[in-house]
N, C-alpha and C positions, 0 to 999 in steps of 0.2 A: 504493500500500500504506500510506505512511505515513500518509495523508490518509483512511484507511479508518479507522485504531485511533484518528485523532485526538479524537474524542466520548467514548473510553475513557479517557483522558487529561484528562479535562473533569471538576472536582469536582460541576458543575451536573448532571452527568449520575447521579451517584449521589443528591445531593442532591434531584434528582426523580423518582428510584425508591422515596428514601426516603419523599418526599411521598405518591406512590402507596400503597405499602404503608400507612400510614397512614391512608386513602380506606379500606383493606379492612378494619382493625381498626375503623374508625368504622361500618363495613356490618355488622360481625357482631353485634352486637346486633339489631339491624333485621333480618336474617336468623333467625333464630331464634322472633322474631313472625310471620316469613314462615308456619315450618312446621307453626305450631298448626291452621290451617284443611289443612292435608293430611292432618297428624294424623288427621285426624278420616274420612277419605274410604281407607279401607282396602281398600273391594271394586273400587276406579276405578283404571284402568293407572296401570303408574308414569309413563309420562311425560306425564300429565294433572296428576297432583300436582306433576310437580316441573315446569311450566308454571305451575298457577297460583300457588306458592311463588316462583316466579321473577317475575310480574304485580306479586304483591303487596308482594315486597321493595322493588321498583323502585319503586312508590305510596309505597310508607313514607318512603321515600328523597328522594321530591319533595316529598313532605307538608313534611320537615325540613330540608330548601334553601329554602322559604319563608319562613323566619324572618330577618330581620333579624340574627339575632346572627351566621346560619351564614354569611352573605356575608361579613359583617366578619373571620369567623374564617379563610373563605377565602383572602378576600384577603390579609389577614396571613401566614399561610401561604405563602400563592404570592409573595409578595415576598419571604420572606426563603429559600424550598424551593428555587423555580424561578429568581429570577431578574428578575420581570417586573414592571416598572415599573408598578405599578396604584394611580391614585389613591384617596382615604380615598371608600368608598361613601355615595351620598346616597340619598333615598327614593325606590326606582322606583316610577314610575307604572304602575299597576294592570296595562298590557297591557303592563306588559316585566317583570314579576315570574317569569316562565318559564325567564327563563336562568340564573337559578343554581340549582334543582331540576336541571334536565338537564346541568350541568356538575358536579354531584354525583353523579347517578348514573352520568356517566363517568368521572367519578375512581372510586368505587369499583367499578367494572367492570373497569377497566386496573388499578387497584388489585389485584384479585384475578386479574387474568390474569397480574400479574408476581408473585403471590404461587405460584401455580400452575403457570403453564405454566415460569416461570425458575426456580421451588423442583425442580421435576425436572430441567430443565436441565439444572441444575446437580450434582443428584445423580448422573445420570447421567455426565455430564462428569468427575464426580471419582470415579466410585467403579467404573467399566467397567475402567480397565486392572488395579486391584487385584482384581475378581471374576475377570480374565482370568488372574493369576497362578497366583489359588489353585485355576483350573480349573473355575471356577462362573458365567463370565460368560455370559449369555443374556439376550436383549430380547424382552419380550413385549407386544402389541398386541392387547388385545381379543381375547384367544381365538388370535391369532398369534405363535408364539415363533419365534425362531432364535437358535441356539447364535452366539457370535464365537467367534473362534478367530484364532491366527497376530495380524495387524499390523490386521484388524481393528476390533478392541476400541478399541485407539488411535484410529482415524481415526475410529470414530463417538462416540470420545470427545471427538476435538477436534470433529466437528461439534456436538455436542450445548451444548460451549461457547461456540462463535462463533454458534451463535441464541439461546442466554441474551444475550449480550453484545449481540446485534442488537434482541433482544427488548425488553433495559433502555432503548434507546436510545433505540429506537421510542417506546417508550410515556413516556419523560422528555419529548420532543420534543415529542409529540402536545399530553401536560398544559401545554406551555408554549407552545405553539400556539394551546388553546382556551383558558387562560385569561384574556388580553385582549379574546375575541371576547365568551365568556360573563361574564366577571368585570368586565371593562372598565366602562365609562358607555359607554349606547345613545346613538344619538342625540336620544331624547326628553330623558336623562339631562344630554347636556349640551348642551341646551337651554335647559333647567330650571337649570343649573348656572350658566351665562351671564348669564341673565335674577340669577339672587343676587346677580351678584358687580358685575352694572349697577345694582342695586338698593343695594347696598349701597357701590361708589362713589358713588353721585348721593347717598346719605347724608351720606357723608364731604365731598363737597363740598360739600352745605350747611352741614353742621356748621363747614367753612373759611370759609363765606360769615360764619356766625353769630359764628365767633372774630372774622376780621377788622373785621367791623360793629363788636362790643361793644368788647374786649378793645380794639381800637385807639383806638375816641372815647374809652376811659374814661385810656389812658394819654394820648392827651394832653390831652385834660382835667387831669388829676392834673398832670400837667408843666406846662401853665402855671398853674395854680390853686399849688404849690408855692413856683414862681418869685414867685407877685404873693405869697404868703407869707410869704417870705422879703425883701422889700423894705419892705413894711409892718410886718413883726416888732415893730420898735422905734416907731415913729411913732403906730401903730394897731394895738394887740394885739388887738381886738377883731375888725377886720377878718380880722387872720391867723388868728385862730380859726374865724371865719367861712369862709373858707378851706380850711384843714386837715377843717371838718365834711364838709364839700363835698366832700374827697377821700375821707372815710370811706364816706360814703353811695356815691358813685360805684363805690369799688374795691368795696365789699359785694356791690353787684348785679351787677359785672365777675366776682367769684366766683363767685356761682350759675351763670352761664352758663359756666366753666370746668367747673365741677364736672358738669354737665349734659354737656357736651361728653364730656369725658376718660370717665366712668362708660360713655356709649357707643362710644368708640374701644377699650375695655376690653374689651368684649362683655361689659358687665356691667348691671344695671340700676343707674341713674343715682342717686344720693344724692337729688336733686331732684327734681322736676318739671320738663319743657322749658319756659324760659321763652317766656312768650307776649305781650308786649309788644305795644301796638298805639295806634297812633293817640290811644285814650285818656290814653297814658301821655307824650304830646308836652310838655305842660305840665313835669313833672319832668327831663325832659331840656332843655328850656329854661332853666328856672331854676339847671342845675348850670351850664351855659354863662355864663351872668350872674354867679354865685359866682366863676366862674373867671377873670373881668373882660370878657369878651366883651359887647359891644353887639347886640342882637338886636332884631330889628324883623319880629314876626312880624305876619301878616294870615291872616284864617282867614274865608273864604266857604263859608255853609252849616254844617254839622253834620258833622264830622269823626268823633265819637263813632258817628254814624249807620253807618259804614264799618264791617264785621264778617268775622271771619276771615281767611285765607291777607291778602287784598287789605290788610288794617289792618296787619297782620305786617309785610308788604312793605314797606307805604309808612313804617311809622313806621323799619326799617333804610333804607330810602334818603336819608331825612331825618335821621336821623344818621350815614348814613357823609359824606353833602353838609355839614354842618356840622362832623363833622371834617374833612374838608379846608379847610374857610376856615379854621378853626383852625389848621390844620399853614401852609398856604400865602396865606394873606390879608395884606390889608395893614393889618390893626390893624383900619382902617375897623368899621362897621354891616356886619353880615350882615342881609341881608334874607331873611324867609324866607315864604313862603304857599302856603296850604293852600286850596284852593279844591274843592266837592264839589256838582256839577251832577247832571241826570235822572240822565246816562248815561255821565259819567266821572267821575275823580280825575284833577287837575290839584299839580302839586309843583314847586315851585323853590325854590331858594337861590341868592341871587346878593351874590357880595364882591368888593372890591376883589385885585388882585393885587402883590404884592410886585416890584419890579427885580431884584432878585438871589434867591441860593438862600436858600431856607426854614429850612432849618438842623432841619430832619424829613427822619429816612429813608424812602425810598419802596419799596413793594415790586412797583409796576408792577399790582397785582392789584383796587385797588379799583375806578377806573373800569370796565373790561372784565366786573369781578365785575357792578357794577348794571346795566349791560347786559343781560346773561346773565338776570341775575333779570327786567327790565323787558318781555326777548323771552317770556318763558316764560308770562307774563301777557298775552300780545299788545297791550302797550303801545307806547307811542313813547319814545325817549329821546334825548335832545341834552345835551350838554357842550363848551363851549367858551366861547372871547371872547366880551363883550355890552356891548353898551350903546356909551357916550362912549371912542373908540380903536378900535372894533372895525371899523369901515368896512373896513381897508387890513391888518387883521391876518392875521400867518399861519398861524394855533392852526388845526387842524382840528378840525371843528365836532362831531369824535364824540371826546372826550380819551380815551388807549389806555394810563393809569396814573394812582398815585394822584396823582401830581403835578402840578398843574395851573401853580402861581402859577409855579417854578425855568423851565419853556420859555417862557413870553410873557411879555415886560417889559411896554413901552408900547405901542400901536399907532402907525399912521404919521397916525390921525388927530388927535395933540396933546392930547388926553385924557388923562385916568387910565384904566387899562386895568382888566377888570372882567373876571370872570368868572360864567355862569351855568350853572346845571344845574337841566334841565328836563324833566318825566314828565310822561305822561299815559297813565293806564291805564284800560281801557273797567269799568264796574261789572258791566257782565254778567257777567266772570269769576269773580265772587268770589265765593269759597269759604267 
């Protein structure tokens, strides 16, 4: 029994009667267009008219679940009416545009069956034992009366309450039933849904790829370009100025790619233009290196400039995430660096000396594994580890799996200075 009235007891349960009702005042305008075309059909039975009044409401009714606005109003609705967890709607594709017309024209069908069959119900229910008092109670059916009388009256008055109450239930229950089936995301939906939100993480990780690349060569650039600064200050003001330009110029173009970045993690259009750096642009990244007191010994086979799109993009961030790290982790030494550009590939390396102890730069574990990632995606090759004089007997594994290269391998056991190389090779074909 108790487990019977329990739905009665449920605020959801009015609140989606209310929702209903609601469905019927949204159909009676639409109802009223129904009855102009019957209007007109005076000599044809009545129930051919109120047939096709009943076709045509239902058409109206779907015409106006069509709409984009109606869905979102739905749903709105039904999360806060019913109850039901339904996500914000995205654009169905063409062949599932159907299910919210046909959950509108059941809302306002149950809509009007609770407006109607529970509006009597209920009259009935409440106003049978007082007809009964003053000796006027009588039920009639289509052409079928019967008088109540005696204990009667009461008993079809409580029934006629407990199927209102069964009635509300029903049809709260039904609305919050179909509205995850019809209201929900179909499966093309979230599909479609899926496919954004891969799209728009592989976004976000490149835009992580692009911070890391820039944002990081440029502070440390700037950091030790600051530090030789500040030593020369007094000795060579000239120098230190020279210096500090070299940090201006640097952090400036470190901005735009902030600002490019953040404008997209905003969902906003970007202040800027994406920056497009490329291979052309080697030269200028060299020379802030050399401001910054770094020794650089570049070699460049073939026509580097000849290199165009994605593939120049690529390589000119792998070539300076590779020279920020001999920065952060090198041993002072000549960074070597070459650019080599054959029929049918791009050849890349940087190769430094390594530090014995820690680097005295923080590591974030992400940029070896990042150029990786990027080198696989090109179907390129990529090696990182020990090279050269030490490297014989070393135990660096030869694919490094963080930014830090120099703080794990001191010397090798072969009595050398210990080196490190990072080395690409990506086929020309791919490029974009």
């Amino acid at each position: 029994m108790i487990k019977g009235i329990r739905p009665l007891l449920r605020g959801s349960t009015y609140t989606g009667v209310l929702f209903a009702v609601l469905g019927a005042l949204a159909g009676l305008p639409l109802a009223l267009f129904a009855l102009v075309p019957a209007a007109g059909m005076g000599s044809a039975p009545y129930v051919l008219q109120a047939a096709l009044s009943l076709v045509l409401w239902a058409v109206l009714v779907g015409v106006v679940g069509l709409a984009g606005a109606t869905r979102r109003v739905l749903v709105r609705s039904a999360r806060r009416l019913l109850g039901v967890a339904l996500p914000d709607p995205v654009t169905a594709p063409a062949g599932e545009r159907w299910r919210t017309p046909v959950f509108l024209v059941l809302h306002v069908v149950l809509g009007w069956v609770v407006v109607l069959g529970g509006g009597v119900l209920l009259v009935m229910g409440l106003f049978l034992p007082s007809g009964y008092a003053a000796g006027e109670a009588r039920l009639s059916w289509f052409g079928w009366s019967k008088d109540l009388t005696g204990g009667w009256s009461w008993a079809v008055a409580a029934l006629c309450l407990a199927l209102a109450a069964a009635l509300f239930v029903t049809v709260s229950s039904a609305l919050r039933s179909l509205a995850p089936r019809l209201l929900g995301p179909s499966p093309a939906e979230r599909l479609a849904s899926a496919a954004e939100r891969e799209r728009a993480l592989a976004e976000r990780n490149r835009l992580a790829h692009e911070l890391h690349d820039s944002i990081g060569h440029t502070l440390t650039a700037a950091t030790i370009q600051a530090a030789v600064a500040g030593e020369v200050l007094s000795a060579d003001p000239g120098a230190a100025r020279a210096a500090m330009r070299s940090i201006e110029e640097s952090t400036r173009a470190a901005l735009e790619d902030l600002d490019y970045v953040l404008g997209v993690l905003r969902e906003e259009e970007a202040g800027t233009a994406a920056p497009t750096r490329t291979l052309a642009d080697l030269p200028e990244l060299l020379d802030r290196l050399r401001h910054a007191g770094a020794t650089v010994e570049a070699e460049t086979v073939g026509d580097p400039t000849g290199v165009q799109g994605t593939l120049s993009r690529a390589a000119y961030r792998i070539l300076q995430e590779g020279l920020t790290n001999a920065l952060r982790h090198g041993a002072g030494g000549p960074i070597r660096l070459r650019v080599a550009v054959a029929a049918d590939r791009l050849e890349l390396s940087v190769v430094n000396g390594i530090k014995g102890g820690p680097s005295g730069f923080p590591t974030s574990g992400h940029g070896l594994p990042g150029l990786a990632e990027r080198v696989r995606l090109l179907h390129g090759e990529f090696e990182a580890g020990p090279y050269g004089d030490g490297d014989g007997d070393g135990d660096g594994d030869s694919h490094g799996d963080g930014d830090s290269h120099g703080d794990r391998h001191g010397h090798g056991h072969g009595g050398g200075p210990q080196r490190w190389r990072l080395a690409v090779r990506l086929p020309l074909r791919w490029a974009a």
